[in-house]
C-alpha positions as a Markdown table, in Angstrom:
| # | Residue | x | y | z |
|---|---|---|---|---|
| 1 | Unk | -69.1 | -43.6 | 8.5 |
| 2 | Unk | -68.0 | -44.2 | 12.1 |
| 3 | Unk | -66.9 | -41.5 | 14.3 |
| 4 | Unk | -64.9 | -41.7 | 17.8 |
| 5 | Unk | -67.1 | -41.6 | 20.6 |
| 6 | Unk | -67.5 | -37.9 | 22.0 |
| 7 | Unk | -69.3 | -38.1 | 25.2 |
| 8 | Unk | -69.2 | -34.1 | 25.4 |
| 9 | Unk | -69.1 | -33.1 | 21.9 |
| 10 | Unk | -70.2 | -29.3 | 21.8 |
| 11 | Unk | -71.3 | -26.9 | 19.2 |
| 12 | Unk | -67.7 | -25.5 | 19.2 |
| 13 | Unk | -65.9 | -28.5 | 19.0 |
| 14 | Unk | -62.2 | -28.5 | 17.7 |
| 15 | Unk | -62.7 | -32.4 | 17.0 |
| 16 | Unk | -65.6 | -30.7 | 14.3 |
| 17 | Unk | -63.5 | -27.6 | 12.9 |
| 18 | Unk | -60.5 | -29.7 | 12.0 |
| 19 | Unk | -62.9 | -32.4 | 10.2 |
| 20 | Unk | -64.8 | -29.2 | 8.4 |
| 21 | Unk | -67.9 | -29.7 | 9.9 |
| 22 | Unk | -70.6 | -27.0 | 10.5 |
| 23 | Unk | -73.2 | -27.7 | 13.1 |
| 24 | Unk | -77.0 | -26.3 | 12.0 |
| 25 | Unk | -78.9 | -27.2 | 14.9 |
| 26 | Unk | -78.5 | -29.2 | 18.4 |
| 27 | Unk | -81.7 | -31.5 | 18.6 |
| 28 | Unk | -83.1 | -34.6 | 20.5 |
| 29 | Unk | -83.5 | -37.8 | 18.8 |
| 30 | Unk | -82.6 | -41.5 | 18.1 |
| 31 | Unk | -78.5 | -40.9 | 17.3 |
| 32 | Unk | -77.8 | -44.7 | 17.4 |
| 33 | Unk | -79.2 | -47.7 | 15.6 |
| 34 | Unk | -77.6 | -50.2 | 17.2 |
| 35 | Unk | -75.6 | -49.8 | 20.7 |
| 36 | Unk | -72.1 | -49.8 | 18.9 |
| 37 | Unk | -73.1 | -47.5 | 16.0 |
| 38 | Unk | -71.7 | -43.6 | 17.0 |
| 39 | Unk | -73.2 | -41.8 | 14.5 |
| 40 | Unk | -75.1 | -42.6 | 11.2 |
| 41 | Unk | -75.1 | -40.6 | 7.7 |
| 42 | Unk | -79.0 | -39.3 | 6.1 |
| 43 | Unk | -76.9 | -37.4 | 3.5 |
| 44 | Unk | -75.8 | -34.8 | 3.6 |
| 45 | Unk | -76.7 | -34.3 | 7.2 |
| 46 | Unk | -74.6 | -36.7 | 9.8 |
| 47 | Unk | -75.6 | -37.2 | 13.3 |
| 48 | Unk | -73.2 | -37.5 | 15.9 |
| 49 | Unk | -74.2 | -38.8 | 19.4 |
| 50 | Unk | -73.3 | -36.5 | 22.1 |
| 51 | Unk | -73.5 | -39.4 | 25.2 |
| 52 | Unk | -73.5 | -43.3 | 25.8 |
| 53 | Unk | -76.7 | -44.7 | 24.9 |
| 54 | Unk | -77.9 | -47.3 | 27.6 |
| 55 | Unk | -76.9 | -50.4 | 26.0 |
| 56 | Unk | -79.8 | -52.1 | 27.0 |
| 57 | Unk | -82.0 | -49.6 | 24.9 |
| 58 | Unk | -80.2 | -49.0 | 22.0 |
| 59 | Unk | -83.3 | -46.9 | 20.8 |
| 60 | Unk | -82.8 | -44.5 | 24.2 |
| 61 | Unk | -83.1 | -40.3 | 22.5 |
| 62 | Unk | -80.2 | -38.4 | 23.4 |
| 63 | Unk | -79.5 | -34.9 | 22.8 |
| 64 | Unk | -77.4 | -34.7 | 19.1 |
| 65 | Unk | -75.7 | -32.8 | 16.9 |
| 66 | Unk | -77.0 | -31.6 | 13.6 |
| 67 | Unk | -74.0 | -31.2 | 11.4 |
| 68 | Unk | -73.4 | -30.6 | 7.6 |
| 69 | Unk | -70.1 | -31.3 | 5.9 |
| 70 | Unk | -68.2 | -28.5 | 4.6 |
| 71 | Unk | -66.5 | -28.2 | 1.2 |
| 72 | Unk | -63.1 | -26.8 | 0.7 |
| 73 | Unk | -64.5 | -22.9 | 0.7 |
| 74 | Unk | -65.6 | -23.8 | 3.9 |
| 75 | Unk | -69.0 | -23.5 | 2.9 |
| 76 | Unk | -72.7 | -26.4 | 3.6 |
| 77 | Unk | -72.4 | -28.2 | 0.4 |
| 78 | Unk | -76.0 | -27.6 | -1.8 |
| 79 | Unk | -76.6 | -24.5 | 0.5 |
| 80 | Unk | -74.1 | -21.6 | 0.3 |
| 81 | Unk | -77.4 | -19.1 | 1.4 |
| 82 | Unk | -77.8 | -21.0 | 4.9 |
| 83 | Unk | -73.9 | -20.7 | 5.3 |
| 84 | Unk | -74.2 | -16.6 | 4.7 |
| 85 | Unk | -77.6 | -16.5 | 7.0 |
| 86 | Unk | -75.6 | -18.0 | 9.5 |
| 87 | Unk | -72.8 | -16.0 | 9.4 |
| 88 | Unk | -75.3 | -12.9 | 8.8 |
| 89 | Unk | -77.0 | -13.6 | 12.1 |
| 90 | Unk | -73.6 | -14.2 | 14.3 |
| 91 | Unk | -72.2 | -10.9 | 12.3 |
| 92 | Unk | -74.9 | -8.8 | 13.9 |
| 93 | Unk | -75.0 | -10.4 | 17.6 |
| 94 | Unk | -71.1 | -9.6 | 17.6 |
| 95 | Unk | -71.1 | -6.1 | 15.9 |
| 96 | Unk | -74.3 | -4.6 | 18.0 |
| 97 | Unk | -72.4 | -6.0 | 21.5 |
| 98 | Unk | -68.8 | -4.5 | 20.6 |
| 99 | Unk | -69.4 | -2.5 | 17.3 |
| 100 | Unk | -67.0 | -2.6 | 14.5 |
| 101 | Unk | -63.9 | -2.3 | 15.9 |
| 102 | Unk | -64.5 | -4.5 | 18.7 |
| 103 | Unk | -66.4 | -6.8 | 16.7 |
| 104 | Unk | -63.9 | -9.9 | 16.2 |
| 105 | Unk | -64.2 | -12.1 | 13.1 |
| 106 | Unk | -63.0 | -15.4 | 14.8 |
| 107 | Unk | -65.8 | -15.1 | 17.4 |
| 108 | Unk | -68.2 | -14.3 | 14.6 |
| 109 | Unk | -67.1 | -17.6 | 12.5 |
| 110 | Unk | -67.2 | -19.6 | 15.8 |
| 111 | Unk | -70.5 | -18.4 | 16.3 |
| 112 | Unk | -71.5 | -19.3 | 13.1 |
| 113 | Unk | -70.0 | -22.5 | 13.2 |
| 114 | Unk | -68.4 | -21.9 | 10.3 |
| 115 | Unk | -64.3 | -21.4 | 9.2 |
| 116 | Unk | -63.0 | -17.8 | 8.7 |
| 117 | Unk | -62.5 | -19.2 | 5.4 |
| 118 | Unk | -66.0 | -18.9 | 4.6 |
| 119 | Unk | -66.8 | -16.0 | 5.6 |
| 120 | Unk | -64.1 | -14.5 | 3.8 |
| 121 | Unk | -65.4 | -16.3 | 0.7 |
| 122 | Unk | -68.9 | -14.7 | 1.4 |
| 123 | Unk | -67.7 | -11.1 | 2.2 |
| 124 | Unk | -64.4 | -11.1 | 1.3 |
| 125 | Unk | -63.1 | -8.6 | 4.7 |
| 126 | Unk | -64.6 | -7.2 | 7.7 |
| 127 | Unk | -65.8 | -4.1 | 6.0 |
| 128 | Unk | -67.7 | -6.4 | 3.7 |
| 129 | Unk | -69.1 | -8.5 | 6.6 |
| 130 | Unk | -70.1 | -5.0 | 8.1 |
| 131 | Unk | -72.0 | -3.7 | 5.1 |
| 132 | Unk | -73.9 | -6.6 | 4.7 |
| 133 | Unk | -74.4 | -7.2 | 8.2 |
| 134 | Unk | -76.3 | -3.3 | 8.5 |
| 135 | Unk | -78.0 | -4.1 | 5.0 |
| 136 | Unk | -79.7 | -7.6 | 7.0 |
| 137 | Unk | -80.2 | -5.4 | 9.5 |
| 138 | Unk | -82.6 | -3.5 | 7.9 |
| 139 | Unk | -83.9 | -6.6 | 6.0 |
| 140 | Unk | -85.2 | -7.8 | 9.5 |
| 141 | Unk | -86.7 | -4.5 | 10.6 |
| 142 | Unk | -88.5 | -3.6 | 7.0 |
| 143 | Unk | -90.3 | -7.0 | 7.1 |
| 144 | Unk | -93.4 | -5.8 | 8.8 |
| 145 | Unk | -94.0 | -3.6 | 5.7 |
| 146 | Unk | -94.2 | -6.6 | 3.2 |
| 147 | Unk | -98.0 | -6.9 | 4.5 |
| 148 | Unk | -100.7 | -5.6 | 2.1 |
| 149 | Unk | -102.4 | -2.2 | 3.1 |
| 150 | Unk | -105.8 | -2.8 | 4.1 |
| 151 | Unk | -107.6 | 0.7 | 2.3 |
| 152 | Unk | -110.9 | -0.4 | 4.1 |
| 153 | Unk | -109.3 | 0.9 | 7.2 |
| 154 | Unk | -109.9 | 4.7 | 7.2 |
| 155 | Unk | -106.4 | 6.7 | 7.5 |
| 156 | Unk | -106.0 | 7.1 | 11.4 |
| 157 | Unk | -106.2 | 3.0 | 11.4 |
| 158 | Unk | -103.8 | 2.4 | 9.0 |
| 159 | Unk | -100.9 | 4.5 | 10.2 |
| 160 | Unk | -101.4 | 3.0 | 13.6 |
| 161 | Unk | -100.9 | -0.1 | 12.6 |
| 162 | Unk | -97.9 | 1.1 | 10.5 |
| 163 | Unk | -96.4 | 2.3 | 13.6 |
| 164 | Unk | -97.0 | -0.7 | 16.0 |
| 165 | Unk | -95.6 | -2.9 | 13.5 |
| 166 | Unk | -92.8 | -1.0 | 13.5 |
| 167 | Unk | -92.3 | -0.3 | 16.9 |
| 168 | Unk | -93.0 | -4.0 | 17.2 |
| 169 | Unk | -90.1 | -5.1 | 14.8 |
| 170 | Unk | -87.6 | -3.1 | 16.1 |
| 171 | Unk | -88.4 | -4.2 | 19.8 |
| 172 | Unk | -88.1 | -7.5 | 18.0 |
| 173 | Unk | -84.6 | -6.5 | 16.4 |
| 174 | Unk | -83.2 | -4.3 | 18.8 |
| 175 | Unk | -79.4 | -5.4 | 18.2 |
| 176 | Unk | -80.3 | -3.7 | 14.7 |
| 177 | Unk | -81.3 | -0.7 | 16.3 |
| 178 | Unk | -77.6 | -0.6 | 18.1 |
| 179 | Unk | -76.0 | -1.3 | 14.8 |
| 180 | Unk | -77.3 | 1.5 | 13.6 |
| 181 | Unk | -76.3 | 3.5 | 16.5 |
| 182 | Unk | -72.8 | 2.4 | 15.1 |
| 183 | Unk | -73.4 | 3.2 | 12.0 |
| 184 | Unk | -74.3 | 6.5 | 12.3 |
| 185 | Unk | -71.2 | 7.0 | 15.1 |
| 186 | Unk | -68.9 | 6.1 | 12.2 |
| 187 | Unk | -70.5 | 8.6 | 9.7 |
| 188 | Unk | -72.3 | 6.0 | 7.6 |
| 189 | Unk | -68.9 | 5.3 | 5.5 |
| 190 | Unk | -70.4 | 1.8 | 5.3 |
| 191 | Unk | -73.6 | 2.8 | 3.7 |
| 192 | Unk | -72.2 | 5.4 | 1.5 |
| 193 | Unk | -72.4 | 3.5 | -1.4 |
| 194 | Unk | -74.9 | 0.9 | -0.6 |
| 195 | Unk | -78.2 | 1.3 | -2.7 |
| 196 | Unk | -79.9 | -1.7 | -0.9 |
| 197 | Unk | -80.8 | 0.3 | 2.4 |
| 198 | Unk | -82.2 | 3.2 | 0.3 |
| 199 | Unk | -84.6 | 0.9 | -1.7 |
| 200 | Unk | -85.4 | -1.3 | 1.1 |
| 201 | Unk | -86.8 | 1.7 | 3.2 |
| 202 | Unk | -88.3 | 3.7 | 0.1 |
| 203 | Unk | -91.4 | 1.6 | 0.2 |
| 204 | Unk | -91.8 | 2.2 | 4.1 |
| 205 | Unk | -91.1 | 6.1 | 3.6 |
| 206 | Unk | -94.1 | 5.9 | 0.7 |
| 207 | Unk | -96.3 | 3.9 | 2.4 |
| 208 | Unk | -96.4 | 6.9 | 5.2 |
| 209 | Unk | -96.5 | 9.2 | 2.4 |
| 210 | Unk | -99.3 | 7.7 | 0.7 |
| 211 | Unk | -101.6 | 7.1 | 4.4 |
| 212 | Unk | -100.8 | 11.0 | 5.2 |
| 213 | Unk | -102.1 | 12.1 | 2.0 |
| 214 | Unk | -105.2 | 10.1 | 1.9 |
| 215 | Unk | -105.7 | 11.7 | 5.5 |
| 216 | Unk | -106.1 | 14.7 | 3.7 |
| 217 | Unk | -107.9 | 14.4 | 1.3 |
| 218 | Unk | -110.6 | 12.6 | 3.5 |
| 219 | Unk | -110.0 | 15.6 | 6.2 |
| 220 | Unk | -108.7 | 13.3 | 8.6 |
| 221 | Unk | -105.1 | 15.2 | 8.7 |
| 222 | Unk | -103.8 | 18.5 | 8.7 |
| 223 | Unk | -102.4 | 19.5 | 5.4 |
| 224 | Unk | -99.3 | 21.5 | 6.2 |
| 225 | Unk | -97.2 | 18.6 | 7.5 |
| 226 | Unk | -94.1 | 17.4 | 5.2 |
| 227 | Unk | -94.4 | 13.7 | 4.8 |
| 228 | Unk | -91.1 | 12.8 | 5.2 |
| 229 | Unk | -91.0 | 15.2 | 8.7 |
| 230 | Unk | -93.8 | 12.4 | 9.7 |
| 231 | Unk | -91.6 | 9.7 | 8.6 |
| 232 | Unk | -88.5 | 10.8 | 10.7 |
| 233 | Unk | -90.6 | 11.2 | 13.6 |
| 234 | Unk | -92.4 | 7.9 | 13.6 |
| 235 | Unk | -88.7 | 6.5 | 13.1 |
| 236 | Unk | -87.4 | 8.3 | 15.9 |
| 237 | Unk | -89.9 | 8.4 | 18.9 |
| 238 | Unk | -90.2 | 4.2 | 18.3 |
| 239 | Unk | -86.7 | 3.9 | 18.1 |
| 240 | Unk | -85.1 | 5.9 | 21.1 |
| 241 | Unk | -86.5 | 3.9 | 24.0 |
| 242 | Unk | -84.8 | 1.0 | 22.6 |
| 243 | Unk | -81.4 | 2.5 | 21.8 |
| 244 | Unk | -81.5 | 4.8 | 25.3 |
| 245 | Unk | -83.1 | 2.4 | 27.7 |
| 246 | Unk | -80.3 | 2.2 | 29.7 |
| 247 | Unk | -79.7 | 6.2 | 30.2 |
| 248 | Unk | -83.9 | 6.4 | 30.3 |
| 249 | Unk | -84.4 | 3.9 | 33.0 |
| 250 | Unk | -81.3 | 5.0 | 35.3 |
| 251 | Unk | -83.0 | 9.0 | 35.0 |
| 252 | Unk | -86.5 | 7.6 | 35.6 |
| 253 | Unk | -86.0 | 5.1 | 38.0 |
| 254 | Unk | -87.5 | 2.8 | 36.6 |
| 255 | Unk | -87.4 | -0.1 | 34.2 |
| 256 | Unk | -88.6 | 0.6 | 30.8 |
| 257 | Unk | -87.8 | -2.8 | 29.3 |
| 258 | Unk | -90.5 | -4.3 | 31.1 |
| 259 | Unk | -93.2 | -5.8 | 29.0 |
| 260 | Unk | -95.9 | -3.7 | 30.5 |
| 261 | Unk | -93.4 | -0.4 | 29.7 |
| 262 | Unk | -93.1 | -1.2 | 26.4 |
| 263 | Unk | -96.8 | -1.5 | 25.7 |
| 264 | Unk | -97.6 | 1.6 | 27.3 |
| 265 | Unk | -94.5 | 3.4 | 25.1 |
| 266 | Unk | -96.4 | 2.1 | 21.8 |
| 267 | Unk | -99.4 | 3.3 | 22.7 |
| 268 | Unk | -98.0 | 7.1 | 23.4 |
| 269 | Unk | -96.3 | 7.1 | 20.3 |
| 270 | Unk | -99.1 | 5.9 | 18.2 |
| 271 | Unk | -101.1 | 8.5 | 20.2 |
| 272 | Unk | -99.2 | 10.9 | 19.8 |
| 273 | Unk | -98.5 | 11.0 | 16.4 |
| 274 | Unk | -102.0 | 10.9 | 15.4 |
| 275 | Unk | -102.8 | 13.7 | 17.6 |
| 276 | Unk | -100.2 | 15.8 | 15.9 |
| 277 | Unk | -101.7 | 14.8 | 12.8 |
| 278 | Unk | -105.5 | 16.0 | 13.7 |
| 279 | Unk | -107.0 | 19.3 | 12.0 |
C-alpha cells in the first residue's frame, strides 16, 4: 500500500478520518524501507511516515504514526475493547473538564481518534457514553482494592494501607473525582439504574467492614462505631482536597497540590482516622 507523502501528518488528520483510520499510538522508528517507500503494512497495523527521510540514509528513525484501519462501524478491526477503552478514556477527560452538558461528543471521538460512528455503536447516545464513562470511573479508582489483604498485619496496619491506596488512587484519578462531583450535581439520574457501581464498591465497603471488626475483637478499636459511618468518612476526608483544592488553596494561601502537601494530607487522614478509631 502506498500512501501520499504527509510531511506533517497529525494525530487529528482529516487525510486519516476520511480513509477510516484510527491512530493508537505516535512512536519513533524505521517508517521507510527504502527512500521512496511512504509507509509499509505489518497487518493490521500500517505506518505512515510523518517527514522526509534523508535519502542518503534510508534507514534514518523518524517520528510515526501508529494507525489501525477501521471497519465500517467505525470500529479497530480484531479489537472492538481497545476501540471502547479509547473512547472510555477521551469520554472522561472531556466530561470531568466541561461536565455533561458541556461535554461535546465530536471532541470526544476526535480525542479518541475514532468516528462518532463508533462511539455511537459502543454507547448508543451521550447518556450511554456518560453512564459508562462514571462506571470506568470507578473501575480506575476501585483498582487498588484488587490486592490480597495481608491478615499478618494487625488491624491499625491494614486500614492504613487501605486508606493510602485510596487516597493514592484517587490523586491518581482525580478527573474521576470531578465526575463524580457531576454526578452527584445532576442527582445521580445516571447511576439510578446502574448495578455495576454498587458491586464494584461493595467489596471496598466490606473490606473496611471486615478490618473494623477484627479491630475489635483484638481491642484495637472502639466498638460503638457504625462501619459504614467509617466508610463514608474515609471516602470523604481523602476525597475533598482533591475536588476543593482550588477553593482550599485560594483560603489558605497556599498550594495544596504540591507533592509535599499531598503527602502530608495522607498522613493526617490516615492519622486521624485511626485515632478516632482508638478505645
Amino acid at each position: 500500500m502506498t500512501l501520499p507523502l504527509l510531511p506533517r501528518l497529525k494525530p487529528e488528520s482529516p487525510w486519516l478520518r476520511r480513509r477510516k483510520f484510527a491512530t493508537v499510538s505516535l512512536r519513533t522508528g524505521t517508517c521507510a524501507r527504502t527512500p521512496n517507500t511512504d509507509a509499509k503494512i505489518r497487518a493490521p497495523q500500517i505506518w505512515v511516515r510523518s517527514r522526509r527521510t534523508n535519502p542518503a540514509r534510508p534507514q534514518i528513525k523518524v517520528q510515526c504514526l501508529v494507525l489501525k484501519k477501521l471497519d465500517k462501524k467505525g470500529v479497530i478491526r480484531g479489537k472492538p475493547d481497545r476501540t471502547k477503552d479509547m473512547i472510555l478514556g477521551a469520554a472522561l477527560e472531556e466530561f470531568a473538564e466541561h461536565g455533561f452538558g458541556g461535554g461535546r461528543i465530536e471532541e470526544i471521538a476526535r480525542k479518541a481518534h475514532v468516528n462518532k460512528q463508533a462511539l455511537y455503536y459502543h454507547f448508543e447516545s451521550k447518556d450511554g457514553l456518560y453512564k459508562a464513562t462514571i462506571e470506568y470511573g470507578y473501575k480506575l479508582v476501585r483498582s487498588f482494592d484488587s490486592q490480597s489483604p495481608d491478615h499478618e498485619l494487625s488491624p491499625e496496619q491494614r486500614l492504613a494501607n487501605v486508606i493510602s491506596g485510596y487516597f493514592d488512587n484517587i490523586n491518581e484519578h482525580q478527573n474521576v473525582v470531578a465526575l463524580v462531583s457531576e454526578e452527584n450535581r445532576l442527582r445521580g439520574r445516571h447511576l439510578s439504574n446502574s448495578k455495576f457501581v454498587s458491586d464494584i464498591n461493595t467489596p471496598f465497603v466490606e473490606r473496611v467492614s471486615s478490618i473494623y471488626r477484627d479491630g475489635v475483637t483484638r481491642g484495637s478499636f472502639r466498638p460503638d462505631i457504625d462501619p459504614n459511618q467509617l466508610w463514608i468518612t474515609i471516602v470523604s476526608v481523602s476525597q475533598f482536597p482533591f475536588s476543593n483544592a482550588y477553593t482550599i488553596s485560594h483560603i489558605l494561601k497556599m498550594d495544596i497540590k504540591t507533592r509535599a502537601m499531598l503527602a502530608l494530607r495522607k498522613k493526617h487522614v490516615v492519622d486521624f482516622v485511626l485515632s478516632a478509631l482508638r478505645p
